[in-house]
ChimeraX commands (.cxc) that place a marker at each C-alpha (Angstrom):
marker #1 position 0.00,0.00,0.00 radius 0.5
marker #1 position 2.74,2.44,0.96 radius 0.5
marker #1 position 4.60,1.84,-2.06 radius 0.5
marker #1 position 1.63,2.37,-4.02 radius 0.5
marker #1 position 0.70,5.82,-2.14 radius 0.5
marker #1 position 4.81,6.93,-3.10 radius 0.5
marker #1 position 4.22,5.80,-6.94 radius 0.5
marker #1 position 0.91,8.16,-6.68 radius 0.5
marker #1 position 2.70,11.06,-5.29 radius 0.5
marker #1 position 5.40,11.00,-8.25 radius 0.5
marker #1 position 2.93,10.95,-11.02 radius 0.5
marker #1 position 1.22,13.80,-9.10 radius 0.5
marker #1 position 3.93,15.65,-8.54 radius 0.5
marker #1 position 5.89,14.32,-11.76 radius 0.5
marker #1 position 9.26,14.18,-10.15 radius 0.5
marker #1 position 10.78,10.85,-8.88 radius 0.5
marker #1 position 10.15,9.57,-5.39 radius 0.5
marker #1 position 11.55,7.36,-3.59 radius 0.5
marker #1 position 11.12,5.51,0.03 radius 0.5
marker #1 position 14.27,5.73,2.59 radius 0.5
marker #1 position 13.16,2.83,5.00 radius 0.5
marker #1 position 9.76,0.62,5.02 radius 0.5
marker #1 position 9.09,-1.80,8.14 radius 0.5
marker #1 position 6.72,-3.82,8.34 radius 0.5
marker #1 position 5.52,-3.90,12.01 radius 0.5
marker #1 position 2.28,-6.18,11.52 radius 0.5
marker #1 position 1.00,-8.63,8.95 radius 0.5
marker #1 position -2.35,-10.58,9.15 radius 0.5
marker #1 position -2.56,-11.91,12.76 radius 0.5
marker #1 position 1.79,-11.42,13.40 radius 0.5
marker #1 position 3.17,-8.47,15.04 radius 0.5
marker #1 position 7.07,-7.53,15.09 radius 0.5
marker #1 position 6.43,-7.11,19.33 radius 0.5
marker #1 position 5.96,-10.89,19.12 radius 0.5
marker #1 position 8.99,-11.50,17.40 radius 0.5
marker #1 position 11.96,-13.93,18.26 radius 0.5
marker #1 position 15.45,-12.01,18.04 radius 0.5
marker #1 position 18.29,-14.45,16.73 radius 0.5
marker #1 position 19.89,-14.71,20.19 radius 0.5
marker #1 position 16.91,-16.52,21.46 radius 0.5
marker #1 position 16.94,-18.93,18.03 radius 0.5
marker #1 position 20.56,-19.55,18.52 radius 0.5
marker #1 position 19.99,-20.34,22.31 radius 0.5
marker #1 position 16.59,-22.41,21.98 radius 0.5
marker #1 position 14.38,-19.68,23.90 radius 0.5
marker #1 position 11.52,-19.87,20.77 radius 0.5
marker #1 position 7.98,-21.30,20.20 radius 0.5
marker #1 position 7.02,-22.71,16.79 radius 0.5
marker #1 position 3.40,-22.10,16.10 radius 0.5
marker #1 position 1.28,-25.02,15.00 radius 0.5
marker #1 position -0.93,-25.12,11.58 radius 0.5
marker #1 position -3.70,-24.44,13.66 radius 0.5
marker #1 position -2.02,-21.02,14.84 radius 0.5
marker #1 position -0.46,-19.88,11.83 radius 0.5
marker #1 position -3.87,-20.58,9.28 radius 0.5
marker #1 position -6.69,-21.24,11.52 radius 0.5
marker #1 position -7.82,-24.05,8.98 radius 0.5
marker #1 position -11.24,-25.86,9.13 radius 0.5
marker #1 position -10.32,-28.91,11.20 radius 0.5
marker #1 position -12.60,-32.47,10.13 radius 0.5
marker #1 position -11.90,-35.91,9.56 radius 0.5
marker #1 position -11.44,-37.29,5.84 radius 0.5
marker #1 position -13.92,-37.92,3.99 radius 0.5
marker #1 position -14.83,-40.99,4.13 radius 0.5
marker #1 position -15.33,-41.98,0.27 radius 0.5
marker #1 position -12.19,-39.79,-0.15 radius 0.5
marker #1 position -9.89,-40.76,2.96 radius 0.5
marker #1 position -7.34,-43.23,0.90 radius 0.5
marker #1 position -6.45,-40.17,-0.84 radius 0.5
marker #1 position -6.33,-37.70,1.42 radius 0.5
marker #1 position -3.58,-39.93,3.51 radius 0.5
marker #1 position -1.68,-40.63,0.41 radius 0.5
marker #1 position -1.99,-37.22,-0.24 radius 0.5
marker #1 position -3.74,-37.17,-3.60 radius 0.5
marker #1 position -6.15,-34.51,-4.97 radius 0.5
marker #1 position -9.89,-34.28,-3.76 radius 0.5
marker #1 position -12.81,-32.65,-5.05 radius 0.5
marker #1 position -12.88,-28.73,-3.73 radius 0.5
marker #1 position -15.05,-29.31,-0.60 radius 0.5
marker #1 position -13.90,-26.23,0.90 radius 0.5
marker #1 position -12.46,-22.20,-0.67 radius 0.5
marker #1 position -10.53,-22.32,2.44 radius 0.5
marker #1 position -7.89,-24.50,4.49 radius 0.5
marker #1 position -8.67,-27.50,5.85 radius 0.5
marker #1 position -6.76,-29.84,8.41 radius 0.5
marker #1 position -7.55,-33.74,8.02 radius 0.5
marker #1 position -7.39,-35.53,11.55 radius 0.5
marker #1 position -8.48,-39.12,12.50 radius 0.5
marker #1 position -7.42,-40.13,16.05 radius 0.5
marker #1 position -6.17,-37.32,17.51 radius 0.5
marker #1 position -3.50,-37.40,14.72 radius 0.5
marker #1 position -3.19,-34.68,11.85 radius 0.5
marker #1 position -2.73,-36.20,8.85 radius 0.5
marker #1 position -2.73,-33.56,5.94 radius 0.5
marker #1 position -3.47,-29.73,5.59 radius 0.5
marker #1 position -5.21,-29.56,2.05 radius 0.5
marker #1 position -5.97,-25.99,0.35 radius 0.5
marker #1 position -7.70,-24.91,-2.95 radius 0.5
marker #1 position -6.25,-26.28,-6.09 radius 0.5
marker #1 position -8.00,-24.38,-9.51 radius 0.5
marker #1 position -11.67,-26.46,-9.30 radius 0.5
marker #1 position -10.25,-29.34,-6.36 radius 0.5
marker #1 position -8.12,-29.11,-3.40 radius 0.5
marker #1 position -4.73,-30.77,-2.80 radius 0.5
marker #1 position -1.98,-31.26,-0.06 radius 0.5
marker #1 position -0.21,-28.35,0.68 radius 0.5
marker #1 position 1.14,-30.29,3.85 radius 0.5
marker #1 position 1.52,-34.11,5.06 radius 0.5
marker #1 position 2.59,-34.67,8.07 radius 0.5
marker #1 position 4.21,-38.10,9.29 radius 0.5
marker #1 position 1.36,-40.99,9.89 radius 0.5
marker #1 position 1.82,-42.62,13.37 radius 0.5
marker #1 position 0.53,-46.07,14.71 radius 0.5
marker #1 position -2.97,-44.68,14.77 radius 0.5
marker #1 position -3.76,-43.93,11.49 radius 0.5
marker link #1:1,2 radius 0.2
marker link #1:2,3 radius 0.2
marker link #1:3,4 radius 0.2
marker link #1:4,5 radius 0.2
marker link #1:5,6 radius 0.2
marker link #1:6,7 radius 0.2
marker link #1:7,8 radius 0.2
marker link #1:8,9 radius 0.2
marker link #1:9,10 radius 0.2
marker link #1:10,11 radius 0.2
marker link #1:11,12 radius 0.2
marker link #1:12,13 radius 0.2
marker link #1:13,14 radius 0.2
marker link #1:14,15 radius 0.2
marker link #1:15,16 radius 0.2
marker link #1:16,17 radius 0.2
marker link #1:17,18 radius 0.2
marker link #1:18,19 radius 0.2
marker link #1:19,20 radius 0.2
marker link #1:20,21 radius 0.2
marker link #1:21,22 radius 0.2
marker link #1:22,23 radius 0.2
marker link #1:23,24 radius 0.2
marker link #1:24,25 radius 0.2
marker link #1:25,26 radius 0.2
marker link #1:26,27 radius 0.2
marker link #1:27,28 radius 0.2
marker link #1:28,29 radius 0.2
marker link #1:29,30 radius 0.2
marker link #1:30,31 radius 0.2
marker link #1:31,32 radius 0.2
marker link #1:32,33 radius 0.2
marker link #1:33,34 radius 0.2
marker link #1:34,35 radius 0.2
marker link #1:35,36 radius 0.2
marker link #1:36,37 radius 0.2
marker link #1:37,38 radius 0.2
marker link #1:38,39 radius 0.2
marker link #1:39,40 radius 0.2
marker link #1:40,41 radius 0.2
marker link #1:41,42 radius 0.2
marker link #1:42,43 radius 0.2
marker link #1:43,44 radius 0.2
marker link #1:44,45 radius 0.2
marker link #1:45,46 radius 0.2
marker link #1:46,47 radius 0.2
marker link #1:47,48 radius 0.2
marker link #1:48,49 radius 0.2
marker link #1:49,50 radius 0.2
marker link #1:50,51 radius 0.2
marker link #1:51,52 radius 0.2
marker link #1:52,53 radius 0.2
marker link #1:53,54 radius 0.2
marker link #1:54,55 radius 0.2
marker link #1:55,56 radius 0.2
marker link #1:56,57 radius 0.2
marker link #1:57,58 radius 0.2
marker link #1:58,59 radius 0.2
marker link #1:59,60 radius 0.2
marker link #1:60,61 radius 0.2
marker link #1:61,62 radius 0.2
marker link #1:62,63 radius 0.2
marker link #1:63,64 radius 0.2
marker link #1:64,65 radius 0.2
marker link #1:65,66 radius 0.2
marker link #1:66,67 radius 0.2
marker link #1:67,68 radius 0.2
marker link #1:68,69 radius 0.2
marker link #1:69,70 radius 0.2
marker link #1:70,71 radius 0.2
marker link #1:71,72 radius 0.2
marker link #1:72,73 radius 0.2
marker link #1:73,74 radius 0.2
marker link #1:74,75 radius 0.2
marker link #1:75,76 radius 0.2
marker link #1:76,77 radius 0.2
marker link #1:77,78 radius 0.2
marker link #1:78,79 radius 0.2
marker link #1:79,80 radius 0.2
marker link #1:80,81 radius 0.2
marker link #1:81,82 radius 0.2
marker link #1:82,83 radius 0.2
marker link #1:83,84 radius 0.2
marker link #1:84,85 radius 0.2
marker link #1:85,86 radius 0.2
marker link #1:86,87 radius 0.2
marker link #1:87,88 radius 0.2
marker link #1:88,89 radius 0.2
marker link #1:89,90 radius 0.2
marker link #1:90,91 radius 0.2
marker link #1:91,92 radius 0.2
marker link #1:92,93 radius 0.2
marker link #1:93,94 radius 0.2
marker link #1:94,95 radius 0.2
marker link #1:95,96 radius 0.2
marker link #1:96,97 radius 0.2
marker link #1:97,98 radius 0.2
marker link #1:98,99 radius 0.2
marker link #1:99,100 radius 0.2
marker link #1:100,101 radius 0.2
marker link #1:101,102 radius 0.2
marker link #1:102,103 radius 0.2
marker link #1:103,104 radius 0.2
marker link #1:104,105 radius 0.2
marker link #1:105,106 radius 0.2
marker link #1:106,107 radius 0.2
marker link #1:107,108 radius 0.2
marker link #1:108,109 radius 0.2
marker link #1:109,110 radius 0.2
marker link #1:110,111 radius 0.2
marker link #1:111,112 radius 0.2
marker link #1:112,113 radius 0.2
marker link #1:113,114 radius 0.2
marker link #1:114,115 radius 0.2
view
């Protein structure tokens, strides 16, 4: 947007513009205040966020005419314009997003005994 606004200004005022310094301080749901510095990545003093933090997908179990797939991580009929997590038994099996007209897996995460 900023970059945008500057472009705007130089065609208005026909004279080239150009930005000193642009920092980003927030994007989506992420702020810079909840940042890690690289001190506390080098000494182990960070959290990874889960899927579920980072996209807030739609959480469900497979489908079931659809559930060989979605373990083996083939493409489904679009059942969803969003994100959605596949879980059976407490385990999370794949994250699957829009593909053009179907979904597919953006993510699959290693099967344990309970799949």
């Amino acid at each position: 947007y900023i970059r945008s606004l500057i472009n705007d200004l130089s065609k208005k005022l026909n004279t080239p513009l150009c930005m000193n310094s642009l920092e980003r301080i927030t994007q989506g749901p992420f702020n810079i205040k909840d940042s890690y510095s690289l001190y506390d990545i080098e000494n182990d003093n960070y959290k990874l966020l889960s899927v579920k933090e980072v996209l807030n997908p739609k959480v469900m179990e497979p489908i079931k005419e659809y559930e060989k797939k979605i373990i083996n991580g083939g493409i489904i009929p679009k059942i969803s314009e969003n994100y959605i997590l596949f879980v059976k038994n407490n385990c999370e099996l794949s994250l699957y997003g829009p593909y053009q007209d179907k979904m597919k897996p953006y993510i699959m995460f290693k099967r344990g005994d309970n799949t």
